[in-house]
C-alpha positions in Angstrom: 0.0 0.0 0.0 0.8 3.3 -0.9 -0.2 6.5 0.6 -0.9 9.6 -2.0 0.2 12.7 -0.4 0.0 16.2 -1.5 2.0 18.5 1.2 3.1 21.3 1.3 6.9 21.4 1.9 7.1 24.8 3.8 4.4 24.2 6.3 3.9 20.8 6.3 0.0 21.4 6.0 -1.4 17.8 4.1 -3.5 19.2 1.4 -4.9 15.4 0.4 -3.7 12.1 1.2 -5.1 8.7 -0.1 -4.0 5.0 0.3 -3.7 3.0 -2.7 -3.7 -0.8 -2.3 0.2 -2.0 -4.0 -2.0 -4.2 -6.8 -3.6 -1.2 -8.4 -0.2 0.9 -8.0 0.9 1.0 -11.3 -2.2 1.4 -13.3 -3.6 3.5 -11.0 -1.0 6.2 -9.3 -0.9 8.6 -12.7 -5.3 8.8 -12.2 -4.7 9.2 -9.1 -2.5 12.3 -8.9 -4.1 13.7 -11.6 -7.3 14.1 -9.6 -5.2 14.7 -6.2 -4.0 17.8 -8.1 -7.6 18.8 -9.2 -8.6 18.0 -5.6 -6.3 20.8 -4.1 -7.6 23.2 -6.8 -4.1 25.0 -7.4 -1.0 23.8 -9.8 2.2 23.5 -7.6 5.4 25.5 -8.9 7.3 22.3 -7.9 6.8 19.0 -7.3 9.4 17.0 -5.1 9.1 13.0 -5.1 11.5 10.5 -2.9 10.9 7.7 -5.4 12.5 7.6 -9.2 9.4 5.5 -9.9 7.2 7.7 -8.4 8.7 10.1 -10.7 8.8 8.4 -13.6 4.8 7.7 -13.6 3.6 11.2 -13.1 6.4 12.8 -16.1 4.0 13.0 -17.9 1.2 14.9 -16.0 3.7 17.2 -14.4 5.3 18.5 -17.4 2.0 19.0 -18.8 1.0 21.1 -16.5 4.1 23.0 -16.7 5.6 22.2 -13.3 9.3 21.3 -12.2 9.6 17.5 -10.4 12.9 16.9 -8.8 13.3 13.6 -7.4 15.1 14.6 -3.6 16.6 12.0 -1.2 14.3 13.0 1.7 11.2 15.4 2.4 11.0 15.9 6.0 7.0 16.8 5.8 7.2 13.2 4.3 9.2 11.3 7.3 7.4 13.3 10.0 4.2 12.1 8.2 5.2 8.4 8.2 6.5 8.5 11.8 3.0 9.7 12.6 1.1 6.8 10.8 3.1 4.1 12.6 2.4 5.7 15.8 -0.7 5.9 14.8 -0.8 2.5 13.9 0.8 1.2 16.8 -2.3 2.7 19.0 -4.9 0.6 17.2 -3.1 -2.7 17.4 
């Protein structure tokens, strides 16, 4: 499973997150951002991924809608948010 997150890097606010089972990954992740974006209801100067193959699935979309993507070693709104789910997690079980 995946989690689709749109946050913003300075504040750390989530704009939209949504968990997408790992078999409907591929066919599903480019859909999926598209609509994330149009969810949000502004075009991002930048978009910063951790994952080449994250990046390499959204090309497309991004550079039509005249963004940059960088692909960046780590987004610390990203780990803070991940530390957060396992806590999270780690409540409920």
């Amino acid at each position: 499973m995946l989690t689709l997150c749109v946050v913003d890097r300075g504040s750390g606010f989530v704009h939209y997150a949504e968990p997408i089972p790992a078999p409907n990954l591929r066919a599903e992740l480019p859909s999926r951002f598209a609509a994330a974006l149009l969810h949000i209801g502004f075009r991002p100067e930048r978009i910063l991924v951790e994952d080449y193959r994250l990046r390499e699935q959204i090309a497309p979309i991004v550079l039509a809608l005249g963004c940059k993507l960088r692909r960046v070693q780590c987004l610390s709104a990203m780990r803070d948010l991940r530390s957060d789910l396992r806590r999270f997690m780690r409540r409920r079980s």
